[in-house]
C-alpha positions as CSV (number, residue, x, y, z in Angstrom):
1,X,69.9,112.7,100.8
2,X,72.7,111.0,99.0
3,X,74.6,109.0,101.1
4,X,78.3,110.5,101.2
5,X,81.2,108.5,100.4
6,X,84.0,109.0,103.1
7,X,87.0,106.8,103.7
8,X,87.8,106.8,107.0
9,X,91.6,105.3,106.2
10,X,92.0,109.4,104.2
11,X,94.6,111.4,106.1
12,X,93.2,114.5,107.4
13,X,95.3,116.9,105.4
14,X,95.0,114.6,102.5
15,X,98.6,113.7,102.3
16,X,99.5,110.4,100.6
17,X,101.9,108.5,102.7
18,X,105.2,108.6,102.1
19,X,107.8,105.4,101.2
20,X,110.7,103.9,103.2
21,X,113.9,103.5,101.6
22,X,115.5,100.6,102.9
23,X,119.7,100.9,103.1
24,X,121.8,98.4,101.9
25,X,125.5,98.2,101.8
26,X,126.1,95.4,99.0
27,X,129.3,96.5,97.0
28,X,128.6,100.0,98.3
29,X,125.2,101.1,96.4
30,X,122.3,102.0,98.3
31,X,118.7,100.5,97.4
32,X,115.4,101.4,98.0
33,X,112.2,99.2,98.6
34,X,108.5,100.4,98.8
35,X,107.6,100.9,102.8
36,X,103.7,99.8,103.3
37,X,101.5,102.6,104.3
38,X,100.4,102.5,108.1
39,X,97.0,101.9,107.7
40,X,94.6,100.7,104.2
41,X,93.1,102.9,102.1
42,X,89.2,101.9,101.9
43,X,87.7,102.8,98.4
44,X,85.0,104.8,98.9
45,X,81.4,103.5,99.0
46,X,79.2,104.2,95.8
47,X,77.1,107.0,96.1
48,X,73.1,106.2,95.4
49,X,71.0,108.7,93.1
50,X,68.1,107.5,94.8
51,X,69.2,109.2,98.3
52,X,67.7,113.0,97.6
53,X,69.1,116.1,99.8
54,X,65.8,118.0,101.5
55,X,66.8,120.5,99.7
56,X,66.6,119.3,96.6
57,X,62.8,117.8,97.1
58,X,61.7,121.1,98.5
59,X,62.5,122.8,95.2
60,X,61.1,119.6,93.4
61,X,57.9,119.8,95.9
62,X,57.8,124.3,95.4
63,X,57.5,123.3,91.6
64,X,54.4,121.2,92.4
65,X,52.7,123.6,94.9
66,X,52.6,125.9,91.7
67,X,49.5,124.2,91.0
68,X,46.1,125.3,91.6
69,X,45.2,124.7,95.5
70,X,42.9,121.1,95.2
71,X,42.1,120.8,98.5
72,X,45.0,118.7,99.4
73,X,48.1,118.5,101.3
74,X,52.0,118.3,100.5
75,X,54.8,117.4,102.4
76,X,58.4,117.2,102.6
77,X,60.9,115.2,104.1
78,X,64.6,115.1,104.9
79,X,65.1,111.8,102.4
80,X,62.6,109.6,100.6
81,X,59.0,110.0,102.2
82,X,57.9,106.9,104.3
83,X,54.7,106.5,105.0
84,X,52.6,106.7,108.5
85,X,49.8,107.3,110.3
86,X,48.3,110.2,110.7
87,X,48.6,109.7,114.4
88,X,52.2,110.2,113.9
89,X,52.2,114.1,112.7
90,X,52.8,116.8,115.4
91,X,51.2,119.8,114.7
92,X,53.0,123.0,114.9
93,X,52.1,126.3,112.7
94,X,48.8,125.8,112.3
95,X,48.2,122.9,109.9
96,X,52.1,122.2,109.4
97,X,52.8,119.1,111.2
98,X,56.5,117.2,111.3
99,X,58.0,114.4,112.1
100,X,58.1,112.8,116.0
101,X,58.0,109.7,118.0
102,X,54.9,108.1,119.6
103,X,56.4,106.4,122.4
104,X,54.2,102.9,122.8
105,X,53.8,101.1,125.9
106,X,57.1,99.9,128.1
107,X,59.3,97.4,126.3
108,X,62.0,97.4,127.9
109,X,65.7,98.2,127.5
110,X,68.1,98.3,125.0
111,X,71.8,97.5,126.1
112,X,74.8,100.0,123.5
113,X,78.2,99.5,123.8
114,X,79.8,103.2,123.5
115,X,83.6,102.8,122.2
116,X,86.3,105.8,121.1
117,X,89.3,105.8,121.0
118,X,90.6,109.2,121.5
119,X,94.1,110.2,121.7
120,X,95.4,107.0,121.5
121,X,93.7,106.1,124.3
122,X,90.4,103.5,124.0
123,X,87.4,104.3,125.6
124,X,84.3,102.2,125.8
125,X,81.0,102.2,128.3
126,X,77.7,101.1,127.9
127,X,74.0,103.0,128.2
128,X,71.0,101.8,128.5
129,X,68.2,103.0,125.5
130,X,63.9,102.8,126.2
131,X,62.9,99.9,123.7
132,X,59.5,101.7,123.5
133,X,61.5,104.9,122.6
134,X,63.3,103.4,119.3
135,X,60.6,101.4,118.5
136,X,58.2,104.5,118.4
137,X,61.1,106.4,116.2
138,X,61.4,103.3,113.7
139,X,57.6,103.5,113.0
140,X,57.4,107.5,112.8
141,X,56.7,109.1,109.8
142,X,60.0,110.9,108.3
143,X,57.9,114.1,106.8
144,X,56.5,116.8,107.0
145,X,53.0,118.3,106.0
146,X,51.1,121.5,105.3
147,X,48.5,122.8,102.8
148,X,48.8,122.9,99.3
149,X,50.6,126.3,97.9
150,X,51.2,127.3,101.8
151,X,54.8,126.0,102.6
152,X,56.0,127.4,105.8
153,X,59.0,129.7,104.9
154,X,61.3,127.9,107.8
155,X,60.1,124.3,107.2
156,X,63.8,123.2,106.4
157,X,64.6,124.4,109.9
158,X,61.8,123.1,112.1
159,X,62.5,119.6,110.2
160,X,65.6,119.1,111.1
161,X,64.7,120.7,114.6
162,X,62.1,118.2,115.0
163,X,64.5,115.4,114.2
164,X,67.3,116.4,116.7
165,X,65.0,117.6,119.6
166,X,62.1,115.9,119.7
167,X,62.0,115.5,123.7
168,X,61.3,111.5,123.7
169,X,65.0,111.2,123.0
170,X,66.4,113.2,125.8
171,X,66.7,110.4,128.1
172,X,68.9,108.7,125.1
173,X,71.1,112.2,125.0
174,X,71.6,112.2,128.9
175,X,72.6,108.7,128.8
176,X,75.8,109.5,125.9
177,X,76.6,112.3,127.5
178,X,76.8,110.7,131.3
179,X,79.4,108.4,129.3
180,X,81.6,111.1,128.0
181,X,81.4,113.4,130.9
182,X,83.2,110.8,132.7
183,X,85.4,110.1,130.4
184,X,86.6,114.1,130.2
185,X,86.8,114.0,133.9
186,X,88.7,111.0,133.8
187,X,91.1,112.5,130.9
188,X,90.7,116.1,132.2
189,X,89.7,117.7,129.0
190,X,89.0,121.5,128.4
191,X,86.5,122.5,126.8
192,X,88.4,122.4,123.3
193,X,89.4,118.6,123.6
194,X,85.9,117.8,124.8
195,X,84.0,118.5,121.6
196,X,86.8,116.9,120.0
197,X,85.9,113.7,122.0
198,X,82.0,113.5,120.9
199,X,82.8,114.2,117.4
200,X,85.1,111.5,117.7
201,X,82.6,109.3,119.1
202,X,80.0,109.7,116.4
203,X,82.9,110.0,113.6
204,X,84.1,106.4,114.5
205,X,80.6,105.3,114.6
206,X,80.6,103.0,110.9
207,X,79.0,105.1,108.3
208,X,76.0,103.3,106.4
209,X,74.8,104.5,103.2
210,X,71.4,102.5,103.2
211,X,71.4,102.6,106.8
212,X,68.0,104.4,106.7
213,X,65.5,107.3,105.3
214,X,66.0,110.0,107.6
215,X,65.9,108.4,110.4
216,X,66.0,110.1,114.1
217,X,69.2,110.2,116.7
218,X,68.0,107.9,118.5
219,X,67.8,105.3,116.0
220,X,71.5,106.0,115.1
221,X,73.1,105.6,118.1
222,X,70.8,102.3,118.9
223,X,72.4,100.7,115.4
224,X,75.8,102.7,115.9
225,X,75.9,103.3,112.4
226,X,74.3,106.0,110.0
227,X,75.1,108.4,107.0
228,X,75.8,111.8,107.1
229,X,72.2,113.2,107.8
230,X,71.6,110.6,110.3
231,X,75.3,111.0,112.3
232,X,75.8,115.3,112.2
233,X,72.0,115.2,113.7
234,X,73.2,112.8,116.4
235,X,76.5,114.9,117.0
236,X,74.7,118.2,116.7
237,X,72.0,117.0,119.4
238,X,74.8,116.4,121.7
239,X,77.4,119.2,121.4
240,X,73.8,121.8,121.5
241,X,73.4,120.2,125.1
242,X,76.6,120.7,126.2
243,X,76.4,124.7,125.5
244,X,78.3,124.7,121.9
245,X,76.9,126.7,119.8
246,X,76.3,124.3,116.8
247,X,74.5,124.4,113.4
248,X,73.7,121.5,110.7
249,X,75.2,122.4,107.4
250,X,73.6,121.6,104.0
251,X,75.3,121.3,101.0
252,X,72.9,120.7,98.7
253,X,75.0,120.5,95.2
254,X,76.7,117.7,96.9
255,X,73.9,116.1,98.8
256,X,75.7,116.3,102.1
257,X,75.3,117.3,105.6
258,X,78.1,118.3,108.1
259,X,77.9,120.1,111.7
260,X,78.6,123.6,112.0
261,X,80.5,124.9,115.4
262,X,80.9,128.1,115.7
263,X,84.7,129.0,115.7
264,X,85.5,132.3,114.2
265,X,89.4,132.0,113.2
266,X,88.6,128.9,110.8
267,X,85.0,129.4,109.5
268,X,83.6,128.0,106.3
269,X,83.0,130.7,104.2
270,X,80.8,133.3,105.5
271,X,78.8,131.1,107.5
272,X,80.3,131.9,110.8
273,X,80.6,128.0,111.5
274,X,83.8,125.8,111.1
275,X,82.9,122.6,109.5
276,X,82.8,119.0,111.3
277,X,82.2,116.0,109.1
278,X,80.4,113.5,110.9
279,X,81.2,110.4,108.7
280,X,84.3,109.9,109.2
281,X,87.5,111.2,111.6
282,X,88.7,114.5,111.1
283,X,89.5,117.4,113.7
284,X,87.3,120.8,112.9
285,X,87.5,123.4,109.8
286,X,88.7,120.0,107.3
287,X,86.6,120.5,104.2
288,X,86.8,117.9,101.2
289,X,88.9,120.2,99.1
290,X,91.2,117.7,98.6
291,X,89.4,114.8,97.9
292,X,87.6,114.4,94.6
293,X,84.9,112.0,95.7
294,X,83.4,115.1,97.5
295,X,84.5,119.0,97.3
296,X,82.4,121.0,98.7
297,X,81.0,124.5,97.4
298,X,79.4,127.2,98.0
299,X,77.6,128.7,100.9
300,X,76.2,126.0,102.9
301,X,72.8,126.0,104.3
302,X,72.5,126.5,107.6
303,X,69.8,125.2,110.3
304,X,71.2,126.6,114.4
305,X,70.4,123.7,117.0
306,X,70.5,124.5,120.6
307,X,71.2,127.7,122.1
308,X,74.4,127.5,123.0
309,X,77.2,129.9,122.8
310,X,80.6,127.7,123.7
311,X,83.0,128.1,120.5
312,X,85.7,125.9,119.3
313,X,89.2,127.8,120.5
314,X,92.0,125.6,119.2
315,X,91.6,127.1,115.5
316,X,95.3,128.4,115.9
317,X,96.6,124.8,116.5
318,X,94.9,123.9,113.6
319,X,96.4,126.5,111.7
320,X,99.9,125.8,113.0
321,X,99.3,122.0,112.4
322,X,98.9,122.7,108.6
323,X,101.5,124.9,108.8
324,X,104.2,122.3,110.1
325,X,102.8,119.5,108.2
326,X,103.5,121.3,104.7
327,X,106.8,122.0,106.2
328,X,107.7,118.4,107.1
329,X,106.4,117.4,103.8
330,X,108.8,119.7,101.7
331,X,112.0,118.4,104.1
332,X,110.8,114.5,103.3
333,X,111.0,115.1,99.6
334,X,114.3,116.9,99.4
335,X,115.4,114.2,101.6
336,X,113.7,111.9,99.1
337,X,115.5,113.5,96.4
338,X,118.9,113.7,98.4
339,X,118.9,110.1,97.9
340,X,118.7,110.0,94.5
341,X,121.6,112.7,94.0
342,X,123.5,110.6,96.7
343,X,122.8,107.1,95.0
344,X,124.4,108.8,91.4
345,X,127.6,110.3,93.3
346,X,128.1,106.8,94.6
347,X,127.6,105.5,91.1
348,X,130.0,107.7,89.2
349,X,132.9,107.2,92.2
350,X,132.4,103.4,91.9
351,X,132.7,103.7,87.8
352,X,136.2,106.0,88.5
353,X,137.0,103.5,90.7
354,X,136.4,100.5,88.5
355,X,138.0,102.1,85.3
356,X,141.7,102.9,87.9
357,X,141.8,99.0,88.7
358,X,141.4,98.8,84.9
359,X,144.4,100.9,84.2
360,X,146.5,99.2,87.0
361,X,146.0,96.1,85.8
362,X,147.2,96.7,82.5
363,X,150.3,99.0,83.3
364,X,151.2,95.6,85.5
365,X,150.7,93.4,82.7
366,X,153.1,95.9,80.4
367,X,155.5,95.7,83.2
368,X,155.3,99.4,83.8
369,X,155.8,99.3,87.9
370,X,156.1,103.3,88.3
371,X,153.1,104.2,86.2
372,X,151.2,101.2,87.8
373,X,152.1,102.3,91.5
374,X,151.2,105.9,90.7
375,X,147.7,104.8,89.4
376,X,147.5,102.3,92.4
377,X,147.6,105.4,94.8
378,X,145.0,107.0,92.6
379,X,143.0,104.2,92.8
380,X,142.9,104.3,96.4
381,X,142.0,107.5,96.8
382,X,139.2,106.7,94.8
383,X,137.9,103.9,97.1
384,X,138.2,106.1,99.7
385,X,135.7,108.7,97.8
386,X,133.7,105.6,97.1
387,X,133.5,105.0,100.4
388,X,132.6,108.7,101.9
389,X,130.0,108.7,99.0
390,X,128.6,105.3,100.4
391,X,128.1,107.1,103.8
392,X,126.5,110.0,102.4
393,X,124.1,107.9,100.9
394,X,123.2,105.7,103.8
395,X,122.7,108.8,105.9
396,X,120.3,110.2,103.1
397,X,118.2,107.4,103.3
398,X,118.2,107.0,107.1
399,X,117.1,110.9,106.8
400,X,114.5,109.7,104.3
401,X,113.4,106.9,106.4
402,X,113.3,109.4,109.3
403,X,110.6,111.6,107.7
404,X,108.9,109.1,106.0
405,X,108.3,107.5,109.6
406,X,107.1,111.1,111.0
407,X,105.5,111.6,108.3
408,X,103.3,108.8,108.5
409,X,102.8,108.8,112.2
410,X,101.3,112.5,111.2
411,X,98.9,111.1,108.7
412,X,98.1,108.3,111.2
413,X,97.2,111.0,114.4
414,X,95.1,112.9,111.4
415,X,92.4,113.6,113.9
416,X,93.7,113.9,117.3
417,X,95.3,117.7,117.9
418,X,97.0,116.6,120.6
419,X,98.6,113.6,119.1
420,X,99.6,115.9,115.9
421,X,101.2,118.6,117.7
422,X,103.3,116.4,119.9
423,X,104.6,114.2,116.2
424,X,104.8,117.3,114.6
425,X,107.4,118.7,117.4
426,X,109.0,115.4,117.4
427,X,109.3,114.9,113.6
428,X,113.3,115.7,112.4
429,X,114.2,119.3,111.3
């Protein structure tokens, strides 16, 4: 699969930040300097050709099993094939077989540091991983395997099945999930917020384009790092065991993999499933519309984990969220532009002004005292406009810098709910 390249510095609604005017009151004129962004923008890593989706070999490897039957065997796999023993092949469906780990004697354990931070708020613990597990998943093969010209019509799904729940790594699932059940006691989460806490936890987890071939869970949470394939399997694997009713979704023209959870009010498509990008932080139904480095299309491909029937319920704050965010947008740029119109007021006061003191000046110089005091008072009542404009302007820009600052704390909370409802209420009106 090609790896995916996801900033993780990319605002959840894909909203570029917004700049602080700075007010000045230096012969009355308002200026504006640049305000930094929060947070960097990461470019995005490069993409590699060599990384196929399974998809995409499984109509490359359908091609080849046109040929007359030889006798021999094909396979598939999720990424590039690695090659194993045959020791390593499970058998299921007759002569299929598919990936799984051959746990080798005791080794030990393997010490994780777990670390979120969700809603602001950092969370860390640590789990303990069987050596002999991982080590058995790094030397597994990565394939599958059947007959020439007899491909099992659901081999896509029992692949990935047989990455997410191959029972050797249950003990490694338990462990995460003793973590982050404490944690939502300890934070007193529903079951909304929950699932938004172990996506978070694999979303924050660094994303690693050559991190491996199709590797297994496992192996991604003992390296805390892994690419799309590698990280929705992982997140998929956990949400299925805490009763959410989860899918993997394949986008094969894009070579990408997201999670599916089923949430009816802001599905993908038809598929029934919202989306939930593993790779980097975002809150459920974001797809990469807005980003060019990846848009998704089309009807993705779609492989149920689990059993479980627990749906995502906060699709209306996500809705409303979108809502108010466009809103606080459109106020930022007339405030933006209220500054402009304010700034040219200012300018064409401060010009009457200028050209009165002008006229006064001269009339004195003629000796003309009446006309000169008559133009004085004019004069001063054009300060006094100068002045008022001033203050207009300053308070457009204070506006401006008001919104700009909500603005950015929005973009900043782009994947905590909770954190953008309670900005969104706060931002001015």
């Amino acid at each position: 699969m090609e790896r995916c390249a996801i900033s993780t510095s990319v605002a959840f609604f894909g909203a570029g930040f917004y700049h602080r005017a700075c007010a000045a009151r230096e012969r009355g004129h308002p200026t504006m300097t640049p305000r930094a962004p929060s947070f960097p923008r990461r470019p995005h890593p490069p993409s590699r050709r060599a990384r196929r989706h399974p998809v995409l070999a499984l109509i490359a490897l359908l091609a080849a099993c046109d040929r007359p039957d030889t006798g021999g065997t094909a396979t598939t796999s999720p990424t590039a094939p690695i090659a194993a023993r045959a020791a390593n092949a499970r058998a299921d469906d007759g002569d299929t077989s598919y990936p799984r780990i051959v746990v080798g004697p005791p080794a030990g354990t393997l010490q994780v540091a777990l670390a979120v931070t969700f809603e602001g708020q950092p969370l860390s613990g640590t789990i303990e991983l069987d050596a002999a597990v991982v080590a058995g998943a790094r030397a597994s093969q990565r394939f599958a395997s059947y007959p020439a010209n007899r491909r099992p019509p659901d081999l896509e799904e029992r692949l990935q099945r047989a990455f997410v729940d191959d029972p050797a790594q249950e003990p490694a699932y338990t462990a995460v999930l003793g973590a982050t059940r404490e944690w939502r006691s300890r934070l007193d989460l529903d079951g909304d917020r929950y699932l938004e806490l172990l996506a978070a936890l694999v979303q924050q987890m660094p994303y690693d384009p050559a991190a491996g071939d199709g590797r297994f869970p496992i192996e991604a949470l003992a390296d805390q790092r892994g690419d799309c394939d590698e990280k929705s399997r992982l997140l998929a694997g956990l949400l299925a065991r805490e009763g959410y009713a989860v899918a993997l979704l394949g986008f094969p023209e894009q070579n990408h993999m997201a999670v599916g959870i089923r949430a009816a009010d802001i599905a993908y498509r038809a598929c029934g499933y919202a989306i939930l990008e593993s790779t980097s932080p975002t809150l459920p139904g974001q797809t990469f519309a807005e980003r060019k480095s990846l848009q998704l299309t089309g009807d993705p491909e779609v492989v149920r984990i689990g059993r479980g029937e627990r749906e995502y319920r906060a699709g209306g704050d996500l809705t409303a969220i979108e809502s108010e965010r466009r809103a606080l947008e459109q106020r930022a740029d007339i405030a933006r532009s209220a500054i402009a119109a304010a700034r040219a007021s200012v300018a064409a006061v401060a010009r009457e002004a200028e050209t009165l003191r002008a006229e006064v000046e001269r009339l004195q110089r003629c000796g003309d005292t009446a006309a000169a005091n008559a133009t004085i008072d004019r004069y001063n009542a054009a300060v006094r406009s100068h002045g008022a404009a001033v203050a207009a302007a300053n308070a457009a820009i204070e506006r401006s810098n008001a919104l700009a600052t909500a603005c950015n704390d929005v973009n900043a909370a782009s994947a905590s709910r909770r954190l953008l409802l309670d900005r969104l209420r706060a931002a001015p009106k």
